[in-house]
The first five atom37 places (N, CA, C, CB, O) and aatype in JSON, in Angstrom:
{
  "aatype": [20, 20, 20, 20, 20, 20, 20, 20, 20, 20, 20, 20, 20, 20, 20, 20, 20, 20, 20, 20, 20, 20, 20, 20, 20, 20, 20, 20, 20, 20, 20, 20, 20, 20, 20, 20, 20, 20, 20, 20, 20, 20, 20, 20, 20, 20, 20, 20, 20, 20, 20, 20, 20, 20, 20, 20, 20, 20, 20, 20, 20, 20, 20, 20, 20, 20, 20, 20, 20, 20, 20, 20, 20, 20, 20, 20, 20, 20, 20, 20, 20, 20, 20, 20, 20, 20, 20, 20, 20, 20, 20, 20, 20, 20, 20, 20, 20, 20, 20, 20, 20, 20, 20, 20, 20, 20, 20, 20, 20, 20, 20, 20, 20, 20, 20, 20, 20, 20, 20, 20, 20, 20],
  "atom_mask": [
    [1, 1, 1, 1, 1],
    [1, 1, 1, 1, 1],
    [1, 1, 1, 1, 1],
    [1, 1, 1, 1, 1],
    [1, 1, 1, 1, 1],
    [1, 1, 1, 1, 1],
    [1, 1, 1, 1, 1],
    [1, 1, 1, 1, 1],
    [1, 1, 1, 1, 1],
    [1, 1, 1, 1, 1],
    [1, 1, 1, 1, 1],
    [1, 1, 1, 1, 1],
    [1, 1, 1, 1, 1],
    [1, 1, 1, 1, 1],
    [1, 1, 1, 1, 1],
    [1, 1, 1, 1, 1],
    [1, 1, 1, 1, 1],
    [1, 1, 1, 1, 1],
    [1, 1, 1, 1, 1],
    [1, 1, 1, 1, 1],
    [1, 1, 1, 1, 1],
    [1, 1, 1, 1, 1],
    [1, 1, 1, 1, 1],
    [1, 1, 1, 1, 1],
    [1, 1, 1, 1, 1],
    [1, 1, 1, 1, 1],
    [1, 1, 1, 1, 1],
    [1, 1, 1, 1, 1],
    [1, 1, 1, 1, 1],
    [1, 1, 1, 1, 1],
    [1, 1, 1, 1, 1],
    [1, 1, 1, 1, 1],
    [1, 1, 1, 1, 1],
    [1, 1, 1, 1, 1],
    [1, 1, 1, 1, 1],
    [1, 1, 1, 1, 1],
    [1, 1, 1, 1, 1],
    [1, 1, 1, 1, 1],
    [1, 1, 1, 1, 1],
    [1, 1, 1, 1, 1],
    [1, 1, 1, 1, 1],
    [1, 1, 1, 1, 1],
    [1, 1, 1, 1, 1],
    [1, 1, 1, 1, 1],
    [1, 1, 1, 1, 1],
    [1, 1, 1, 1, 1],
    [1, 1, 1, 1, 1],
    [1, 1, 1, 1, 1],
    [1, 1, 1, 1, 1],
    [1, 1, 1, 1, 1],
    [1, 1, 1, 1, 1],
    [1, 1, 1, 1, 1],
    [1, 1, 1, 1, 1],
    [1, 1, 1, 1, 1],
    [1, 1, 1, 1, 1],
    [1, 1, 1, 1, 1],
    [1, 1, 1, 1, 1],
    [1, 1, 1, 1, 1],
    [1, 1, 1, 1, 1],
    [1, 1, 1, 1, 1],
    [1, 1, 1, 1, 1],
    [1, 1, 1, 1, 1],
    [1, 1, 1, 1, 1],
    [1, 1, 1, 1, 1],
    [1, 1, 1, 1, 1],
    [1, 1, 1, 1, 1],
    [1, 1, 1, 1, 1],
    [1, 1, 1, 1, 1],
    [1, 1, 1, 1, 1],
    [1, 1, 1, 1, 1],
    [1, 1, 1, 1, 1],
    [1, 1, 1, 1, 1],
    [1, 1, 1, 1, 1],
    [1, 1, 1, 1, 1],
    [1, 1, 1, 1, 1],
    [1, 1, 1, 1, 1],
    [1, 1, 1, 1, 1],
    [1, 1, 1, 1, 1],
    [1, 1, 1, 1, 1],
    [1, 1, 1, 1, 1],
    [1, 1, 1, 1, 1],
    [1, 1, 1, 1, 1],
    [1, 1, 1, 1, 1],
    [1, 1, 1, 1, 1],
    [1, 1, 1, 1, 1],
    [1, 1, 1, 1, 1],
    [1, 1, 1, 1, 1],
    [1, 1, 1, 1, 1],
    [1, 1, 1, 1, 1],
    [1, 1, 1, 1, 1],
    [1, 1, 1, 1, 1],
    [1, 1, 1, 1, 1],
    [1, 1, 1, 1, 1],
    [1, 1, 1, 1, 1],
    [1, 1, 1, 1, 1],
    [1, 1, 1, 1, 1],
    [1, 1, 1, 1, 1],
    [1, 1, 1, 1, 1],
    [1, 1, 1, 1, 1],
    [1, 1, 1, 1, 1],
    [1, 1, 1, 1, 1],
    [1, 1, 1, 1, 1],
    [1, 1, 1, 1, 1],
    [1, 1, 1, 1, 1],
    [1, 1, 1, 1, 1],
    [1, 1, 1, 1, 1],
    [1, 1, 1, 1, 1],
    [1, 1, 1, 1, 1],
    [1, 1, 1, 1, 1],
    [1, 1, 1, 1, 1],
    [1, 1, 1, 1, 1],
    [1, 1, 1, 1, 1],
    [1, 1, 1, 1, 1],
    [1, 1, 1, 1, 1],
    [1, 1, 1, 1, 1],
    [1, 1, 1, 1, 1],
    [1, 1, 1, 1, 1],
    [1, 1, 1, 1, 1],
    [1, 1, 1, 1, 1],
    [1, 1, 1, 1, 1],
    [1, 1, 1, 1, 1],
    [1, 1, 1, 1, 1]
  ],
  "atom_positions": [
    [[9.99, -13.57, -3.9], [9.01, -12.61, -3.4], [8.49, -13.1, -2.06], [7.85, -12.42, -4.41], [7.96, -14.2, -1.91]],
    [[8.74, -11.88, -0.73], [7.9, -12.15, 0.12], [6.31, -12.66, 0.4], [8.07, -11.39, 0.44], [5.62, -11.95, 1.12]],
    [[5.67, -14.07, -0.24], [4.13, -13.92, 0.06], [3.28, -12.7, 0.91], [3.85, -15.11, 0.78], [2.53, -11.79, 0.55]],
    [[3.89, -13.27, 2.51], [3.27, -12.46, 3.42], [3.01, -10.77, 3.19], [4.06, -12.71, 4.55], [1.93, -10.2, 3.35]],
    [[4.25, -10.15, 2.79], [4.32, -9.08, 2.32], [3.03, -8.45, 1.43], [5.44, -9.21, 1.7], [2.3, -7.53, 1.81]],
    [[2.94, -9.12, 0.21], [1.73, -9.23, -0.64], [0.42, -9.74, -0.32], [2.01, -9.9, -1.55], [-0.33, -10.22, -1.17]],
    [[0.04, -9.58, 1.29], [-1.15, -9.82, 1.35], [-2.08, -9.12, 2.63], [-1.11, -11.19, 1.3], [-1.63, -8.74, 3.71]],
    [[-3.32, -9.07, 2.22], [-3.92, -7.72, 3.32], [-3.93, -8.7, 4.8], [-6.06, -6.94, 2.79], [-4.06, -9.9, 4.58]],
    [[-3.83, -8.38, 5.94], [-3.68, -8.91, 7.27], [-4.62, -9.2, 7.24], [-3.31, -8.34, 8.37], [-5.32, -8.67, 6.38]],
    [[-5.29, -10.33, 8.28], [-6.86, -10.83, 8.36], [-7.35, -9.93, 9.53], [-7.1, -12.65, 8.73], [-8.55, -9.77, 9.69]],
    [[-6.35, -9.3, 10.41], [-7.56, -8.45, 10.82], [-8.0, -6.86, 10.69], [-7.57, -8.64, 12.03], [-8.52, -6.01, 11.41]],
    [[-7.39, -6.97, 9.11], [-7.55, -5.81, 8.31], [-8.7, -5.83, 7.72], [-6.62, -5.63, 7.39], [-9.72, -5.16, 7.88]],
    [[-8.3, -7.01, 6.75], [-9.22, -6.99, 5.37], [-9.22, -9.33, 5.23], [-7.87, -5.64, 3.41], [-8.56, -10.11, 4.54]],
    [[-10.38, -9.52, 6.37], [-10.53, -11.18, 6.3], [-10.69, -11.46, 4.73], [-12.04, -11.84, 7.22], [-10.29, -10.83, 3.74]],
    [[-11.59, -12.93, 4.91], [-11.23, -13.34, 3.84], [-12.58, -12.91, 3.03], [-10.76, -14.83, 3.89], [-12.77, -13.38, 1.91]],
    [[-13.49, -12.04, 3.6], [-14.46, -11.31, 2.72], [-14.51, -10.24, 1.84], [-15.17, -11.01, 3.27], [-14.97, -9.12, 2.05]],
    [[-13.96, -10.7, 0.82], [-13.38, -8.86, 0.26], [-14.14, -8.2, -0.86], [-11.65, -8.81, -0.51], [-13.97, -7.95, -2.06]],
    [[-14.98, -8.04, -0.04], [-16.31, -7.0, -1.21], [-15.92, -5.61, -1.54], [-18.02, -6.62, -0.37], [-16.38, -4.83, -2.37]],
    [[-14.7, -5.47, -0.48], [-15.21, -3.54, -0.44], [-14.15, -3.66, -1.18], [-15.24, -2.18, 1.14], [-13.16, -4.33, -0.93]],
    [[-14.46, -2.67, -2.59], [-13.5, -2.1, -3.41], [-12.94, -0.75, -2.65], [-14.15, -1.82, -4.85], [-13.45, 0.34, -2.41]],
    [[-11.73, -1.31, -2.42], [-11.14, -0.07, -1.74], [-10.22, 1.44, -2.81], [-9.93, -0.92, -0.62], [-9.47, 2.3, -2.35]],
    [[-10.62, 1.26, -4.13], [-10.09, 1.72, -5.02], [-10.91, 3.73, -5.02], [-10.4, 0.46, -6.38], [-12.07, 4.05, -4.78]],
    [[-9.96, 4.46, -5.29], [-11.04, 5.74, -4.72], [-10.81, 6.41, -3.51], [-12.44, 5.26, -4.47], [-11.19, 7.56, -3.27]],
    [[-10.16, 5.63, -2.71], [-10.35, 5.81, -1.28], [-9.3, 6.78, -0.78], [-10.26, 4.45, -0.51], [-8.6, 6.93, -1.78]],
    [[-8.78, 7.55, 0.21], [-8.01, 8.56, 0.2], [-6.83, 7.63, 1.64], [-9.05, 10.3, 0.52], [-7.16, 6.92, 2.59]],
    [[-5.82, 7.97, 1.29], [-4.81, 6.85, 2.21], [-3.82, 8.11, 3.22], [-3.44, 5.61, 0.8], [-3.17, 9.09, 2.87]],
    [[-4.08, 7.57, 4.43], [-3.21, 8.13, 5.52], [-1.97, 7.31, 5.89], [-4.03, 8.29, 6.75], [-1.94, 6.14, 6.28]],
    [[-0.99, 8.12, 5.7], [0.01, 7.04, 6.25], [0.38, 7.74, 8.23], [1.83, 7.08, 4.86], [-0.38, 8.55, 8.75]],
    [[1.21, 7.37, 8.71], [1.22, 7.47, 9.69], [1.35, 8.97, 10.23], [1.97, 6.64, 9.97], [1.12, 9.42, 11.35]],
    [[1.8, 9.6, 9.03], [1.92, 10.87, 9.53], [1.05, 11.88, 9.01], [3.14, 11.26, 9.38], [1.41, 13.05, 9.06]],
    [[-0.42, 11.44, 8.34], [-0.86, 11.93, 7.35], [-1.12, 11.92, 5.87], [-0.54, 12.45, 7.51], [-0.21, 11.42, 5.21]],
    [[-2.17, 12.37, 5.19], [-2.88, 11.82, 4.16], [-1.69, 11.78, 2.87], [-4.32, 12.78, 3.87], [-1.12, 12.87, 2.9]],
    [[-1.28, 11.16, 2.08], [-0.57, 11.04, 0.59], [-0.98, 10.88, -0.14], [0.14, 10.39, 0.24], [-0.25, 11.22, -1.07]],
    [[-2.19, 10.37, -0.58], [-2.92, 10.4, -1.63], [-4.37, 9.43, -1.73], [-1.95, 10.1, -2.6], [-5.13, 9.03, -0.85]],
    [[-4.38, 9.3, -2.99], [-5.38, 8.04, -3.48], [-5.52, 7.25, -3.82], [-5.89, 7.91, -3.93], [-4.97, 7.39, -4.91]],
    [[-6.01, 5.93, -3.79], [-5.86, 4.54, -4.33], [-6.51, 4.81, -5.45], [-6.42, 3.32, -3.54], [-7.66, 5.23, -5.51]],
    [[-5.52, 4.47, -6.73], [-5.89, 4.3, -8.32], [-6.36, 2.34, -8.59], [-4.06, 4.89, -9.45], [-7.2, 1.83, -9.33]],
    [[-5.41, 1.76, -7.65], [-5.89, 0.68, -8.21], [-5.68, -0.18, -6.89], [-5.16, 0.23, -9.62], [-4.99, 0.4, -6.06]],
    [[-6.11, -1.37, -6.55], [-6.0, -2.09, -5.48], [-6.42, -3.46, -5.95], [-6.77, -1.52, -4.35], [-7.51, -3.57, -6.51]],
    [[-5.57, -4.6, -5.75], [-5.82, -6.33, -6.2], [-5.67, -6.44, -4.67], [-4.47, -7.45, -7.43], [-5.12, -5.88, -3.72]],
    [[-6.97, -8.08, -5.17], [-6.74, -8.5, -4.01], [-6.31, -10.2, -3.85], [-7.94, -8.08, -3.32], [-6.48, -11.09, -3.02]],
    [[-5.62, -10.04, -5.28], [-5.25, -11.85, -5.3], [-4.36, -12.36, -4.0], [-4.14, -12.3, -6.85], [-3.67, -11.5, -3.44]],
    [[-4.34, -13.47, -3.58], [-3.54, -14.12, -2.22], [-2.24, -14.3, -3.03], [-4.25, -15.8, -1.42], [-1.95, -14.74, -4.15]],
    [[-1.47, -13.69, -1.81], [0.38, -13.57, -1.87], [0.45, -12.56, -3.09], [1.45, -15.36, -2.33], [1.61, -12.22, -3.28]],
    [[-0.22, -12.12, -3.75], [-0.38, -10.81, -4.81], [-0.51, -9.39, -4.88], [-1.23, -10.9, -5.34], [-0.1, -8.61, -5.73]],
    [[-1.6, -9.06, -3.05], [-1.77, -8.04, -3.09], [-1.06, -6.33, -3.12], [-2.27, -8.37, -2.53], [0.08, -6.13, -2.71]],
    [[-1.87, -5.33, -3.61], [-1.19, -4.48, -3.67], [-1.99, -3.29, -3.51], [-0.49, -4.6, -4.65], [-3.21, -3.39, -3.31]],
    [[-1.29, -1.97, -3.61], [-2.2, -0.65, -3.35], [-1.36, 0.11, -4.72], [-2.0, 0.29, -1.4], [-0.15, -0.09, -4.88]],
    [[-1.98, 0.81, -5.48], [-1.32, 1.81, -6.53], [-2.08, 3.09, -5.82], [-1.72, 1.5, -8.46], [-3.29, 3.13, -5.59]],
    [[-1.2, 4.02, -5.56], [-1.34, 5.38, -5.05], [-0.77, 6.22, -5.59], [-1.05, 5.58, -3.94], [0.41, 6.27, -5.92]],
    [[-1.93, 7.25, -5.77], [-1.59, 8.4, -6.59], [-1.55, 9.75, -5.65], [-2.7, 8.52, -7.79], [-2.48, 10.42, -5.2]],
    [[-0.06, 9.91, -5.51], [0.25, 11.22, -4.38], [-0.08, 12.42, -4.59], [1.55, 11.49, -4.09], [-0.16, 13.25, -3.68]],
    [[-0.33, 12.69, -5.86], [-1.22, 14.28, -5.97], [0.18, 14.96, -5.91], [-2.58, 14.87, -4.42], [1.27, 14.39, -5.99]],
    [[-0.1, 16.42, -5.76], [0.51, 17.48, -5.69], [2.28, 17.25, -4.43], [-0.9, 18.59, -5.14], [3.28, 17.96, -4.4]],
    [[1.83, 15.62, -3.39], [2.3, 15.55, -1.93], [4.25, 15.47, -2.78], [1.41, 13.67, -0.71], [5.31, 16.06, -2.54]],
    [[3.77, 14.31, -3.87], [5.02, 14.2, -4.56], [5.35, 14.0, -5.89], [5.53, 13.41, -4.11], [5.83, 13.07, -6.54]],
    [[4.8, 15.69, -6.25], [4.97, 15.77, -7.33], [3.84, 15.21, -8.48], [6.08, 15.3, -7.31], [3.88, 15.58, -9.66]],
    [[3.1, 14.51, -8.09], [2.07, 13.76, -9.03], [1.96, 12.59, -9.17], [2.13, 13.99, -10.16], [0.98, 11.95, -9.55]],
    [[3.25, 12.14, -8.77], [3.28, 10.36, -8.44], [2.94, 9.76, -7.75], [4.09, 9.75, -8.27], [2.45, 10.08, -6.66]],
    [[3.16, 8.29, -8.36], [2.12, 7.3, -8.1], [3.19, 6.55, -7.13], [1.4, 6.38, -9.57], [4.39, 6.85, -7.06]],
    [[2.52, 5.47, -6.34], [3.68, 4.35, -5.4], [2.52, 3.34, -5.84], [4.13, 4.6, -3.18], [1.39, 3.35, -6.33]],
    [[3.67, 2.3, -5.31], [3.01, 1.1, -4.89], [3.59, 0.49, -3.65], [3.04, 0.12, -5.97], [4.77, 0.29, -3.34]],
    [[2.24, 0.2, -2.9], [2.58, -0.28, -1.77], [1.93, -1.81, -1.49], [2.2, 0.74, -0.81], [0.79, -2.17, -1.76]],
    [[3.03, -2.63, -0.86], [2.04, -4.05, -0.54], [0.87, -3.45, 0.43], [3.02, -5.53, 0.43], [0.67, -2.43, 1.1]],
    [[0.01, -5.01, 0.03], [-1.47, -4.87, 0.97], [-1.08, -5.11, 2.68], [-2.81, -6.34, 0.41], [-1.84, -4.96, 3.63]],
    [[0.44, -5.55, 2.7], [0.65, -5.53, 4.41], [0.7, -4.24, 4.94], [2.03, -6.2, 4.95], [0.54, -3.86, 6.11]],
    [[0.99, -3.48, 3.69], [1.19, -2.08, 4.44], [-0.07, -1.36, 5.36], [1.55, -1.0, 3.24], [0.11, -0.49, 6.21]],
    [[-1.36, -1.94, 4.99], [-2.46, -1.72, 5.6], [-2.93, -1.88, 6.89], [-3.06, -2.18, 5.08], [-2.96, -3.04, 7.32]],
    [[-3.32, -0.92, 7.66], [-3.35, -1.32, 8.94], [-4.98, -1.28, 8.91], [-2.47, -0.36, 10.05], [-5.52, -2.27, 9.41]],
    [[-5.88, -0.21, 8.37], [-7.27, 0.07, 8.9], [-7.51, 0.25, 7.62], [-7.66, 1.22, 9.99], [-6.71, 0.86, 6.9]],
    [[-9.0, -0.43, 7.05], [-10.14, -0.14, 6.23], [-11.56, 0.69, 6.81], [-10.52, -1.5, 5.77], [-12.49, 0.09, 7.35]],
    [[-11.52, 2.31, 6.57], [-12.74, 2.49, 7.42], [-13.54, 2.66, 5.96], [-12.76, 3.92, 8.72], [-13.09, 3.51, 5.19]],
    [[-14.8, 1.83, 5.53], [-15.49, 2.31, 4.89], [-16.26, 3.48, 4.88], [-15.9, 1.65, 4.79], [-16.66, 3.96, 3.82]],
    [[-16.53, 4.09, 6.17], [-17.54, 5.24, 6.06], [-17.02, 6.63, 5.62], [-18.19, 5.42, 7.39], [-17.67, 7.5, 5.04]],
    [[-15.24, 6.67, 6.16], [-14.59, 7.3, 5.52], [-13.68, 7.32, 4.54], [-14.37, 7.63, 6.01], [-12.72, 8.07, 4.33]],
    [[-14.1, 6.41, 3.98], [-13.26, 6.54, 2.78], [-12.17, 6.3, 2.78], [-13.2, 7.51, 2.29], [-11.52, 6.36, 1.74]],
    [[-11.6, 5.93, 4.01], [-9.63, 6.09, 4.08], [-9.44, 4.73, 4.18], [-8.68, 7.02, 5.62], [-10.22, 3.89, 4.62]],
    [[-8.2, 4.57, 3.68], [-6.76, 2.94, 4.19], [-5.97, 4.17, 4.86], [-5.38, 1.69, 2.33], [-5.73, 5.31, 4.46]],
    [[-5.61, 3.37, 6.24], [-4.18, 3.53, 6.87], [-3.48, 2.67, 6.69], [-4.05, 3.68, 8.12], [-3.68, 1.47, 6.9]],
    [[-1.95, 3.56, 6.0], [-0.68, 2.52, 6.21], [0.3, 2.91, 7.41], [0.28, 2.49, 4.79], [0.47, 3.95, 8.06]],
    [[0.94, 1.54, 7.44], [1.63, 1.76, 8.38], [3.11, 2.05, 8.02], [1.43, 0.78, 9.17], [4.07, 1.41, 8.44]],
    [[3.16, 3.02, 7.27], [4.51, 3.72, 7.12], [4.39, 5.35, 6.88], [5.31, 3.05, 5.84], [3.54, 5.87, 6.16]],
    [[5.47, 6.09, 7.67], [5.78, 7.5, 7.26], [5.41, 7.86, 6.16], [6.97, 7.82, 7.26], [4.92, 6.98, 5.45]],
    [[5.49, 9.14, 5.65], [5.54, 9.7, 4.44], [6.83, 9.4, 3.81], [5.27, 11.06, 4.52], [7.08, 8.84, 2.74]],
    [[7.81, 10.08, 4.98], [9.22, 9.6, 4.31], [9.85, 8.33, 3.59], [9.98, 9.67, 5.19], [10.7, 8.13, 2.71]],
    [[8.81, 7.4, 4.58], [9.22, 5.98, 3.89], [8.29, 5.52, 2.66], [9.12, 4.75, 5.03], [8.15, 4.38, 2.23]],
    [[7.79, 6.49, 2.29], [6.66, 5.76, 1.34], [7.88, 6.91, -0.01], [4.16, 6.29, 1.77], [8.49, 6.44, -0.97]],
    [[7.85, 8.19, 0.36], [8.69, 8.78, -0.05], [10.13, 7.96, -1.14], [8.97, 9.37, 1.21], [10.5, 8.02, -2.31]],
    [[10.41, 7.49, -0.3], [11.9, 6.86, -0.28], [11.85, 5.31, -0.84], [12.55, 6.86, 1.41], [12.73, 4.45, -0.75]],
    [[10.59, 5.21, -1.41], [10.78, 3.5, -1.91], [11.01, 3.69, -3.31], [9.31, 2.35, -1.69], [10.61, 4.72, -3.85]],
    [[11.51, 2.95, -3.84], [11.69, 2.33, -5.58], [10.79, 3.19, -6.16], [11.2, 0.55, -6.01], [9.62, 3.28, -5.77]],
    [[11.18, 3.73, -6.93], [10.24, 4.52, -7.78], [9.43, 3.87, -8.75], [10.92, 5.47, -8.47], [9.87, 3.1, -9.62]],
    [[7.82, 4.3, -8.53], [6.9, 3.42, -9.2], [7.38, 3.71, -10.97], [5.11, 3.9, -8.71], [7.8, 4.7, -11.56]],
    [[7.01, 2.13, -11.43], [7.31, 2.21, -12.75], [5.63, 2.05, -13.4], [8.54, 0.93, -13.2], [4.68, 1.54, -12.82]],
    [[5.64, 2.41, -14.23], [4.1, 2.54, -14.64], [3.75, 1.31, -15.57], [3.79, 4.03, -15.5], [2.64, 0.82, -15.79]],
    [[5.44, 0.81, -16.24], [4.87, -0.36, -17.79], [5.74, -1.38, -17.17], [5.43, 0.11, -19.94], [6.48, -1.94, -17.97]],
    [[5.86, -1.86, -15.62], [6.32, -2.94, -15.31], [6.02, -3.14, -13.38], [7.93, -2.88, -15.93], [6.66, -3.83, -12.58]],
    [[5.01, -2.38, -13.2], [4.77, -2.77, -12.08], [4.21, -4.23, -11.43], [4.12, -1.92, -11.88], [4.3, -4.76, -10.32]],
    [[3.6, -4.59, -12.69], [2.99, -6.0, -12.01], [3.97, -7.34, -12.29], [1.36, -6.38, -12.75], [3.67, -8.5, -12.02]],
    [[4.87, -7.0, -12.72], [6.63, -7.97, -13.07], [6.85, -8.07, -11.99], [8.16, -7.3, -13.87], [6.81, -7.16, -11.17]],
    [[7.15, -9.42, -11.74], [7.55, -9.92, -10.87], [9.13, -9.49, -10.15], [7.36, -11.07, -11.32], [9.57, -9.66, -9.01]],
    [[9.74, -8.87, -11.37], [11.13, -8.51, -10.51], [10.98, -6.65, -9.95], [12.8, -8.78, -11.87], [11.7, -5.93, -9.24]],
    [[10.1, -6.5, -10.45], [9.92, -4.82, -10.06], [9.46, -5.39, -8.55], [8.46, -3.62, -11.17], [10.21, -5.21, -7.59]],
    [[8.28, -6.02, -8.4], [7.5, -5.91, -7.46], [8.66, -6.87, -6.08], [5.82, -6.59, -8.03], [8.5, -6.69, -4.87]],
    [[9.67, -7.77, -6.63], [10.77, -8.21, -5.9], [11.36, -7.18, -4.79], [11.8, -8.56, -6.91], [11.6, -7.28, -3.59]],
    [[11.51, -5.94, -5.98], [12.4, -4.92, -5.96], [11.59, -3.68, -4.86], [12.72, -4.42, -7.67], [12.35, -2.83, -4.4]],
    [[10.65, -3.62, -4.6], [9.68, -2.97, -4.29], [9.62, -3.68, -2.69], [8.44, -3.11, -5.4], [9.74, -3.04, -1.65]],
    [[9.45, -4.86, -2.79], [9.35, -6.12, -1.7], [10.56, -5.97, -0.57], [9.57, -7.75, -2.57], [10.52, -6.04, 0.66]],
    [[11.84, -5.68, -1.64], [12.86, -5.95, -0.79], [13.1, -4.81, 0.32], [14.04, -6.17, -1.63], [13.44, -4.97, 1.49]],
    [[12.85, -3.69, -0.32], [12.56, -1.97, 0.02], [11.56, -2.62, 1.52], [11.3, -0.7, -1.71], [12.05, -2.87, 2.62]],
    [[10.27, -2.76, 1.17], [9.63, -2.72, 2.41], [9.59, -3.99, 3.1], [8.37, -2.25, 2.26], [8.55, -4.26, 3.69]],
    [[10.43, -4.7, 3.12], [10.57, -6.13, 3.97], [11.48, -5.71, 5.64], [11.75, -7.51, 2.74], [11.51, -6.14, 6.79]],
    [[12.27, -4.4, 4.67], [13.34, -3.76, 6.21], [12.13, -3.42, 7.27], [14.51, -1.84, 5.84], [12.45, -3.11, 8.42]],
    [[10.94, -3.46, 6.93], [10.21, -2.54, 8.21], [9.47, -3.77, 8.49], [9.13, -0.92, 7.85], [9.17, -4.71, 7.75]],
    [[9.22, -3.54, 9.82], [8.61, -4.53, 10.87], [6.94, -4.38, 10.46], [9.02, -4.01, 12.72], [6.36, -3.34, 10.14]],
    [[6.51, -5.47, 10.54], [4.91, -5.56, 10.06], [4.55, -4.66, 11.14], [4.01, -7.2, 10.06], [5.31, -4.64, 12.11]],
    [[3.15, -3.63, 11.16], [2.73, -2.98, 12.32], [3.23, -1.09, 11.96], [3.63, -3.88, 13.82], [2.58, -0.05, 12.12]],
    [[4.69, -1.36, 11.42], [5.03, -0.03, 11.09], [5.59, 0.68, 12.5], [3.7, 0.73, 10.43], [5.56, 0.0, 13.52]],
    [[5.94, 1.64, 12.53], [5.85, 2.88, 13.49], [5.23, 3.41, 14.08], [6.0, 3.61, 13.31], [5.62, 4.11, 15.02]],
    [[3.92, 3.25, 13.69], [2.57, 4.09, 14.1], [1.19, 3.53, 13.82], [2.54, 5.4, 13.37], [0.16, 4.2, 13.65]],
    [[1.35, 1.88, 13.81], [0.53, 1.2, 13.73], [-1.29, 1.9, 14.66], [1.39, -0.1, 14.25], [-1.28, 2.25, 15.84]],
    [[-2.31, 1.94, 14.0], [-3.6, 2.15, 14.02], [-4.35, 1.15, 15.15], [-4.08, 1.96, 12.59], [-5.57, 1.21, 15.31]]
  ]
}
């Protein structure tokens, strides 16, 4: 498993991490996909569980915490730094083995092809 991958950038989210970002409504680069159902913030662990609503079908993703570019608390949003398409197009979230280490491998390997920063970095 990529560590780096699994963890929020420091000049995202330092090493003060009060704000439960769980709730929060997530833009990816091209626009909103859904909602954060669940968000950890263990070191080399982290993650985002997103629930896409109606965008795809009702499903959920998981995305590492690198995927994060911006925490705005006042609005409520995380920006990631990937397309729709690419959030689209990853490993399909499993619901009774996401926190397994070989799912989340598998998940890892998917978004390791993209350059930290993304496409449309914030």
């Amino acid at each position: 498993m990529q560590p780096e991958l699994w963890n929020y950038r420091a000049d995202v989210y330092g090493q003060d991490r009060t704000i439960d970002i769980a709730g929060y409504h997530v833009e990816a680069t091209d626009g909103k996909i859904g909602s954060i159902d669940e968000a950890t913030y263990e070191v080399g662990e982290s993650y985002l569980v997103v629930d896409t609503g109606p965008w795809i079908f009702g499903k959920k993703v998981l995305l590492p915490a690198s995927t994060v570019t911006q925490i705005d608390p006042q609005e409520k949003k995380v920006y990631i730094a990937r397309t729709k398409q690419e959030i689209k197009s990853a490993p399909e979230f499993d619901e009774s083995n996401f926190r397994d280490p070989a799912y989340r491998d598998r998940v890892g390997e998917y978004y390791g092809r993209f350059p930290f920063g993304g496409p449309g970095t914030i």
